[in-house]
C-alpha positions as CSV (number, residue, x, y, z in Angstrom):
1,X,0.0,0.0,0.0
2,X,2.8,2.7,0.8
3,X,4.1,1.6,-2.6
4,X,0.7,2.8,-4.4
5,X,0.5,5.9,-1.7
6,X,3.5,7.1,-3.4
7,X,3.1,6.7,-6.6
8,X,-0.3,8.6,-6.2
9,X,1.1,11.8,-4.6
10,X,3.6,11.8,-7.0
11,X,0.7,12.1,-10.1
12,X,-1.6,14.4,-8.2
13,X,1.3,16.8,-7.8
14,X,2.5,16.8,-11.1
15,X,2.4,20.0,-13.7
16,X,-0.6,19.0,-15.8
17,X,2.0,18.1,-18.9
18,X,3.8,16.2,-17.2
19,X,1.5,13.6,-15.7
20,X,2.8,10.4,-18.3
21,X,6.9,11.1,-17.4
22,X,6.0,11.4,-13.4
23,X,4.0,8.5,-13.6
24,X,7.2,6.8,-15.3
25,X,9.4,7.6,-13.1
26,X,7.3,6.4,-10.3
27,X,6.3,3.4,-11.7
28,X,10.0,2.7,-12.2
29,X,10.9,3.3,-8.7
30,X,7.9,1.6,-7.2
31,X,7.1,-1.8,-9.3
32,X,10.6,-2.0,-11.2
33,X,8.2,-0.5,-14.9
34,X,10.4,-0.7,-17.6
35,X,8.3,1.5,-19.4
36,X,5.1,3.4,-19.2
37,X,3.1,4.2,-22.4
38,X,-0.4,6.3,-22.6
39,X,-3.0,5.8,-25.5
40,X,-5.3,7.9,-25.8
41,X,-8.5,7.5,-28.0
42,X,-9.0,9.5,-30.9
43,X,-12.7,12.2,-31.7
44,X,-14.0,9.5,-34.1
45,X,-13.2,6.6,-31.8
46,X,-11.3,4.5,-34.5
47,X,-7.4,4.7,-33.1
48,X,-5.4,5.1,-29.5
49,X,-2.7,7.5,-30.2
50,X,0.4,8.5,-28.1
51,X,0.9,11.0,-26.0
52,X,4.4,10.8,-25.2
53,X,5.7,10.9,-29.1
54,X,8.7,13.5,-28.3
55,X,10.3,11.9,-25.9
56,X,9.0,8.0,-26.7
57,X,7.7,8.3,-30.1
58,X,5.0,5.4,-31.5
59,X,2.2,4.9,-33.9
60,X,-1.1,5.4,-33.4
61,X,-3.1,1.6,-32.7
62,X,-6.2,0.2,-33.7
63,X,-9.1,0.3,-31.6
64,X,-9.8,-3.1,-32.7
65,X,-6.8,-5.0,-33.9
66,X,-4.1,-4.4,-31.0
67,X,-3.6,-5.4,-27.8
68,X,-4.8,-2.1,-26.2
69,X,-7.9,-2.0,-28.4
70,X,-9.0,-4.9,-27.0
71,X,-8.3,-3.9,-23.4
72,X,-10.1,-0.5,-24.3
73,X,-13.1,-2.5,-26.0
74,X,-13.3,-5.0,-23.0
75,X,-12.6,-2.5,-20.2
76,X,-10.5,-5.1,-18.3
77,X,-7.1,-5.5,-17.9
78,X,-5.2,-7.6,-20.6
79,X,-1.7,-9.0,-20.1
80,X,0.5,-9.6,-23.3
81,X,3.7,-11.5,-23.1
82,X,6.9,-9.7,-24.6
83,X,8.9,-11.7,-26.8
84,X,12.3,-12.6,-26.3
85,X,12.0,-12.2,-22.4
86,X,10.1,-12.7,-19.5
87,X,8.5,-9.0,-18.8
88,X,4.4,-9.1,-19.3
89,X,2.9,-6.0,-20.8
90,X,-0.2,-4.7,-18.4
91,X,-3.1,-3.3,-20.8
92,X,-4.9,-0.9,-18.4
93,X,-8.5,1.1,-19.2
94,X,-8.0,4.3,-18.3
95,X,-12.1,5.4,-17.8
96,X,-13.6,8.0,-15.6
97,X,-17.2,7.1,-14.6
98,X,-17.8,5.5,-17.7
99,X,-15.9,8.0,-19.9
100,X,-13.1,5.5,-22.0
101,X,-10.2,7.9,-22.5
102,X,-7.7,5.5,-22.9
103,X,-5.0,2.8,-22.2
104,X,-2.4,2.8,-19.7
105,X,0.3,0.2,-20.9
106,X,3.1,-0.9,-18.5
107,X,5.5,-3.3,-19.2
108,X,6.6,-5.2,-15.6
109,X,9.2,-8.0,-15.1
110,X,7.8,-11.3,-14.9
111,X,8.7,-11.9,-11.0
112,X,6.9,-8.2,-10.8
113,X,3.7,-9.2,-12.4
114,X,1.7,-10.7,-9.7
115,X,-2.5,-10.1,-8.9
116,X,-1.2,-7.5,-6.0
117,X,0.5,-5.5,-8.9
118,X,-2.2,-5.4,-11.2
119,X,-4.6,-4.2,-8.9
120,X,-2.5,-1.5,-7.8
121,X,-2.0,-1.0,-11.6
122,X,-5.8,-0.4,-11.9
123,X,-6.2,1.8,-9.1
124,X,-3.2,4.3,-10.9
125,X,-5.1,3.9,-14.3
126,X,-8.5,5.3,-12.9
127,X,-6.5,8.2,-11.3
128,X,-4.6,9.1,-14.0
129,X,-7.7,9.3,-15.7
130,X,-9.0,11.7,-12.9
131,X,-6.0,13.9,-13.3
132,X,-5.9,14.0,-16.7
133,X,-9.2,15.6,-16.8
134,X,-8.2,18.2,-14.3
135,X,-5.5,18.9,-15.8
136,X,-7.1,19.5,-19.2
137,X,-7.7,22.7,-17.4
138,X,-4.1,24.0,-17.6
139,X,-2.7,22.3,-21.0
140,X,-3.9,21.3,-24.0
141,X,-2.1,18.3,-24.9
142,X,-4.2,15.8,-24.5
143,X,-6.9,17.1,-26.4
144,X,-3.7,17.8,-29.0
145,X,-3.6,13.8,-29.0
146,X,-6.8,12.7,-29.4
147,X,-6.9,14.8,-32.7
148,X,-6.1,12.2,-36.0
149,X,-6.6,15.7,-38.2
150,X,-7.4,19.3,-37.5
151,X,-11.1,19.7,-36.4
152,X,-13.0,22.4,-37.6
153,X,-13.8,25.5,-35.5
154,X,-16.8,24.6,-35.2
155,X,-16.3,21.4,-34.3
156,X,-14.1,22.2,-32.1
157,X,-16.4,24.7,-30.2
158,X,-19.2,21.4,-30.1
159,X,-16.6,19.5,-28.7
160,X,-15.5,21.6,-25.7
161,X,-19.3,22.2,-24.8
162,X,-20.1,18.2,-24.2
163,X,-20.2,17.2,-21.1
164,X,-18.3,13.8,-21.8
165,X,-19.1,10.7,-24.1
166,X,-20.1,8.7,-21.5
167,X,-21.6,7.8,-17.9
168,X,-22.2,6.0,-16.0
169,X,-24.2,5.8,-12.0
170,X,-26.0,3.2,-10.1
171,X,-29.3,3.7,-12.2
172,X,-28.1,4.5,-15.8
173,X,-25.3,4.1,-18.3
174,X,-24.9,6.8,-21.1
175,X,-22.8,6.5,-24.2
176,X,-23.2,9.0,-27.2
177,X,-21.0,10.3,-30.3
178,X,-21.0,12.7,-33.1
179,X,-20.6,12.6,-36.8
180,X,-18.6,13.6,-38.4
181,X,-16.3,13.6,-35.7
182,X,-14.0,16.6,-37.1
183,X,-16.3,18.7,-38.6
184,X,-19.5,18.4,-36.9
185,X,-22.1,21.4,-37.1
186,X,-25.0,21.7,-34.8
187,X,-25.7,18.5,-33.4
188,X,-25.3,18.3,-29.7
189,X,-25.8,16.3,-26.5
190,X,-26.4,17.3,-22.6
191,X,-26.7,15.8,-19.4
192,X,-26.4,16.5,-15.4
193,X,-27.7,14.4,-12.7
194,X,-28.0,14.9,-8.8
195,X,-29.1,12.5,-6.5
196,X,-32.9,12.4,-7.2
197,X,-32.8,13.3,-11.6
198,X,-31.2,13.2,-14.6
199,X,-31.9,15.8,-16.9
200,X,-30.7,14.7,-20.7
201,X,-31.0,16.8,-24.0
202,X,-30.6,16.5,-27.4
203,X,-30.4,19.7,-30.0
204,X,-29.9,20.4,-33.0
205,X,-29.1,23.9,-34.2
206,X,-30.5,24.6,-37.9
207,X,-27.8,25.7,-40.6
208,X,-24.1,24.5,-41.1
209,X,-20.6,25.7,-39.8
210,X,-19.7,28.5,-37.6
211,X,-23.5,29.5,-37.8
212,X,-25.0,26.1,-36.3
213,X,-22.7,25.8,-33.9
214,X,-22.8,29.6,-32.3
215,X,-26.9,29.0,-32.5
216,X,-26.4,25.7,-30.9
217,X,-24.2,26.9,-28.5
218,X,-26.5,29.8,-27.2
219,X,-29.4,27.3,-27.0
220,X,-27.4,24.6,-24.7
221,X,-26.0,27.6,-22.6
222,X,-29.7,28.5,-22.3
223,X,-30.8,25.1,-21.3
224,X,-28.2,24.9,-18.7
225,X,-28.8,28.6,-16.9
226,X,-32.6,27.5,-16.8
227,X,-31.5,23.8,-15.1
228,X,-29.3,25.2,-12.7
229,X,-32.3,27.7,-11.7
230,X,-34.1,24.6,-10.6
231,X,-37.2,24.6,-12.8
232,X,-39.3,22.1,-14.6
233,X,-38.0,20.8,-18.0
234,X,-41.2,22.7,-19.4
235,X,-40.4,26.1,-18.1
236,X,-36.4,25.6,-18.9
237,X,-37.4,25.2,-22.6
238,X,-39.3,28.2,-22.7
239,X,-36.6,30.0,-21.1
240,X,-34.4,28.9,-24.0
241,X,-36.9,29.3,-26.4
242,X,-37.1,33.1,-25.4
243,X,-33.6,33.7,-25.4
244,X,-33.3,32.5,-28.8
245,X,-36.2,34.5,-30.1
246,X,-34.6,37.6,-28.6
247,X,-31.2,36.9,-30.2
248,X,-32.9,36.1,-33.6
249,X,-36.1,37.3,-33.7
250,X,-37.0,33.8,-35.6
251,X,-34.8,33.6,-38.2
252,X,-32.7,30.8,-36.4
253,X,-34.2,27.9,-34.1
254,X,-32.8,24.7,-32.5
255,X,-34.7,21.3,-32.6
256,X,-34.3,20.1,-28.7
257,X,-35.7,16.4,-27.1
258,X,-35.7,17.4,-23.2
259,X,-36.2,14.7,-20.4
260,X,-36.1,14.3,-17.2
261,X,-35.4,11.1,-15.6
262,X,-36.6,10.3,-11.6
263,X,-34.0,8.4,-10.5
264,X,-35.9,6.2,-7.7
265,X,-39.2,5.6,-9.8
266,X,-38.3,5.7,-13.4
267,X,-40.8,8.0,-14.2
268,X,-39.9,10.6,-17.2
269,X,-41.2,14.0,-18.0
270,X,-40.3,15.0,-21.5
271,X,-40.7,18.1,-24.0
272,X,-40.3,17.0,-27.9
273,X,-39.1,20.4,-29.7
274,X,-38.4,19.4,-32.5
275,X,-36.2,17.2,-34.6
276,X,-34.4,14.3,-32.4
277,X,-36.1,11.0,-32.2
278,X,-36.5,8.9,-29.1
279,X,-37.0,4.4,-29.4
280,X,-36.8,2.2,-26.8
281,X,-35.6,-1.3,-26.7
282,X,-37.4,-3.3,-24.4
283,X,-36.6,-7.1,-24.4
284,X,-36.5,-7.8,-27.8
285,X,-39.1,-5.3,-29.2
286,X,-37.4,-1.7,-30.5
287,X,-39.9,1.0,-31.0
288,X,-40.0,4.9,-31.5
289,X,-41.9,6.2,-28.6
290,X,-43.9,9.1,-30.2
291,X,-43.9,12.4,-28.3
292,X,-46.4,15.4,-28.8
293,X,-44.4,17.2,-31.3
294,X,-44.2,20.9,-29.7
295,X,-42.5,23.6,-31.7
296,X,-38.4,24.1,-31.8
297,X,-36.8,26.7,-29.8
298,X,-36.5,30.0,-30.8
299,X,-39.1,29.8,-33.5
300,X,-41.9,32.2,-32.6
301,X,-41.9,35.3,-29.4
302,X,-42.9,33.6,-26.1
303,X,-44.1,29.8,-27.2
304,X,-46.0,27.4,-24.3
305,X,-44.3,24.3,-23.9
306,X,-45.7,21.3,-21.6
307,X,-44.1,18.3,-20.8
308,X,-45.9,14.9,-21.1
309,X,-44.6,11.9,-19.2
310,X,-43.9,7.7,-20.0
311,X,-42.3,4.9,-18.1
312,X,-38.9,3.5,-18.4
313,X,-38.1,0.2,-16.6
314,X,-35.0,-1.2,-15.4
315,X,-33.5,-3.4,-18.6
316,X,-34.9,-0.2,-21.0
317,X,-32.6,0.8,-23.6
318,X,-33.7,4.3,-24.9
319,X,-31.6,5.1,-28.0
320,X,-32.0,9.3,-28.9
321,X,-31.1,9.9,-32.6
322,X,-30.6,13.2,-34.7
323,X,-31.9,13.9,-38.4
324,X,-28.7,12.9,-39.6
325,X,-29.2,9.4,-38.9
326,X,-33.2,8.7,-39.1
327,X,-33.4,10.8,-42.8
328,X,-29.8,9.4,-43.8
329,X,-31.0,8.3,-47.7
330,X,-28.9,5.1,-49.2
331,X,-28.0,5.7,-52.9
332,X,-31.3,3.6,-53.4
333,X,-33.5,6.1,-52.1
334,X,-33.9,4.2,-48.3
335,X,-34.5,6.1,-45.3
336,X,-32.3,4.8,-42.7
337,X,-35.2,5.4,-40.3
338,X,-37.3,3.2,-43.0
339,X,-36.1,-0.3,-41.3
340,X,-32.6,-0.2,-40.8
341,X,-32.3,2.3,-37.5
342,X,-34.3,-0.2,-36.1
343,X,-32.1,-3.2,-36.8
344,X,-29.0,-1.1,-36.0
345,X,-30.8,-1.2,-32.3
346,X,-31.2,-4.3,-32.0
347,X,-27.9,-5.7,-33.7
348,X,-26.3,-3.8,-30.9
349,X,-28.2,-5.1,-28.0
350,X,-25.5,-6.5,-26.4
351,X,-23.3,-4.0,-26.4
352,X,-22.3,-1.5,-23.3
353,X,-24.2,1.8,-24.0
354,X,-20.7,3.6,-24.3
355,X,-20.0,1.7,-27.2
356,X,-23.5,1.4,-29.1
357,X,-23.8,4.9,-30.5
358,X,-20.2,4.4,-32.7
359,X,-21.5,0.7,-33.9
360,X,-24.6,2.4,-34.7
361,X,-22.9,5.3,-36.7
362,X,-20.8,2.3,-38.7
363,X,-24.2,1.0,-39.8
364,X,-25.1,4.3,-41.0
365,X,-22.1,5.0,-43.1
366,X,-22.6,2.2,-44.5
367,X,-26.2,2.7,-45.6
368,X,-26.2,6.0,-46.7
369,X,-24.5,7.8,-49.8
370,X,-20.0,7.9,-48.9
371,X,-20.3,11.5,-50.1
372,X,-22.7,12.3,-46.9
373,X,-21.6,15.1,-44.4
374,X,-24.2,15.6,-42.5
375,X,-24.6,15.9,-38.9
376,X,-25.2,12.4,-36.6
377,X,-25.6,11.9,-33.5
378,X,-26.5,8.6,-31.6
379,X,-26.9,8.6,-27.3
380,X,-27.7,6.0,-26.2
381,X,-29.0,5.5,-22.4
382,X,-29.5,2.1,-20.3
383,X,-31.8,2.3,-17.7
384,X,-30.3,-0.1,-14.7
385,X,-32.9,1.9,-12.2
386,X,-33.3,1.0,-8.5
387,X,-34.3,-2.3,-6.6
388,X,-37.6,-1.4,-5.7
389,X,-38.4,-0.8,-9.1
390,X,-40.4,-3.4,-11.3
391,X,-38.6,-5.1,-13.8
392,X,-39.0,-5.0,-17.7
């Protein structure tokens, strides 16, 4: 234990650039490492890439034909033998409630490589992880190495206003993604949960480029300021609604689903503004759940919104989709929403939720025309719920 004590005061009181070469050095010291890597995984989820490629320079890997893919796929620690000796190399998830960021890779002598070890191992993966994200504050290298190629502006400004691409808590798992990756437009995803509800929305700002993005922006900011006032999901659309109107008088609106999730009943209150679609797995039926269709935000001065409420049970899967992926045409004329979205669904079922909405958005590019850019977006949300609750 004084072994991992040290190791962990040594990372939490690193310079935020520095967190891969402290943790080196300590590994070194502590377990005998003879070396430390960090993969992290790429915007569009398809490569782990190296942070460290000054000083210990590698390729990018493949998220599913390499060693750490696997262990990043499987979220458990993988062991690989090095050739031509007796060292194992320690594949370790680096996740932060449910947010895969990457793989910690430590290569240990094989009289070094016992269960106490790996454990340890584990527990310095998860808080690198932790520190990584704080110190994302301070630098910006590792957002510099999750980039394969530039990202737009405004992708980039979509990007930085997510709260993560995944999460997970005793009564839900969330896993979503955004297409294309490096030059999305408006599409956008939100969440924030407390002890009693989870709030969740999906928007989509009309338009393409800077303009999408700024009007997507102001309507997620919006969203947020009326949350964190406390108010029903009704009144915080409204609120967004109006500050819309105000800044373009109706010449620019954002398509939002809005729900809120009680965390102890399972009971969901939601306002349908527009263009995102909601559908449900439940055991081996998938279904669009079809909401009262209320007008998008920032369309006309001072618009009445009301929420309208359904049942999710534990086992639920409720998969969110934007118009990018629903009204996604194949060169033969097919809607993906036609009959394919719902086989994606189900094709997927037993996948984790953090990985469903990039299996789903490999189904779409391969249904609908390769010169497509539009906008996609895929959340997906598994409802675990509470003990007391009635099973699906």
């Amino acid at each position: 234990m004084t072994l991992l004590a040290d190791v962990e005061r040594a990372v939490r009181a690193a310079a935020p650039h520095a967190l891969v070469d402290t943790l080196r050095t300590a590994l070194t010291d502590a377990y005998g490492a003879a070396s430390v890597r960090l993969h992290l995984a790429d915007y569009g989820l398809t490569v782990l890439r190296p942070v460290d490629t000054v000083t210990h320079p590698g390729e990018a890997l493949s998220l599913h034909n390499s060693p750490e893919g696997r262990a990043f796929g499987s979220q458990e620690p993988r062991e690989h033998q090095v050739r031509h000796g007796d060292a194992v190399d320690h594949h370790l998830p680096v996740t932060v409630r449910g947010e895969r960021l990457g793989i910690l890779t430590v290569r240990l002598p094989g009289d070094r490589s016992t269960p106490a070890a790996v454990a340890d191992l584990t527990q310095v993966a998860e808080l690198l992880g932790h520190e990584m994200l704080v110190a994302e504050r301070d630098t910006d290298l590792y957002q510099r190495v999750r980039r394969a190629s530039r990202l737009t502006l405004a992708a980039e400004m979509q990007w930085d206003l997510l709260p993560a691409r995944a999460c997970t808590a005793r009564e839900y798992a969330i896993g979503a993604q955004l297409e294309p990756a490096y030059a999305i437009h408006g599409d956008n995803f939100d969440w924030a949960a407390d002890a009693e509800e989870l709030t969740l929305a999906v928007t989509n700002g009309m338009g393409e480029g800077i303009h999408a993005s700024l009007l997507t922006n102001l309507a997620v900011n919006a969203l947020r300021n009326a949350r964190r006032a406390g108010i029903a999901i009704a009144d915080q659309a409204a609120l967004a609604d109006q500050a819309l109107y105000e800044q373009h008088r109706g010449a620019a609106y954002v398509s939002t689903l809005l729900l809120r999730f009680e965390l102890a009943t399972g009971r969901v209150e939601a306002v349908d503004a527009g263009s995102p679609q909601l559908w449900r797995r439940r055991g081996k039926t998938v279904e669009r759940i079809a909401l009262d269709p209320q007008l998008p935000l920032g369309m006309f001065e001072e618009s009445d919104y009301a929420a309208q409420t359904f049942q999710v049970l534990p086992g639920d899967r409720l998969v969110f989709v934007s118009d990018g992926v629903y009204a996604a045409v194949s060169p033969q004329g097919e809607a993906f929403g036609d009959r394919a979205l719902a086989r994606a669904i189900g094709s997927t079922s037993l996948l984790p939720a953090a990985m469903v909405p990039r299996a789903m958005l490999g189904e779409l590019a391969a249904h609908r025309d390769a010169e497509s850019t539009d906008d996609a977006l895929v959340l997906c949300l598994d409802w675990f719920g509470r003990a007391d609750e009635p099973v699906a």
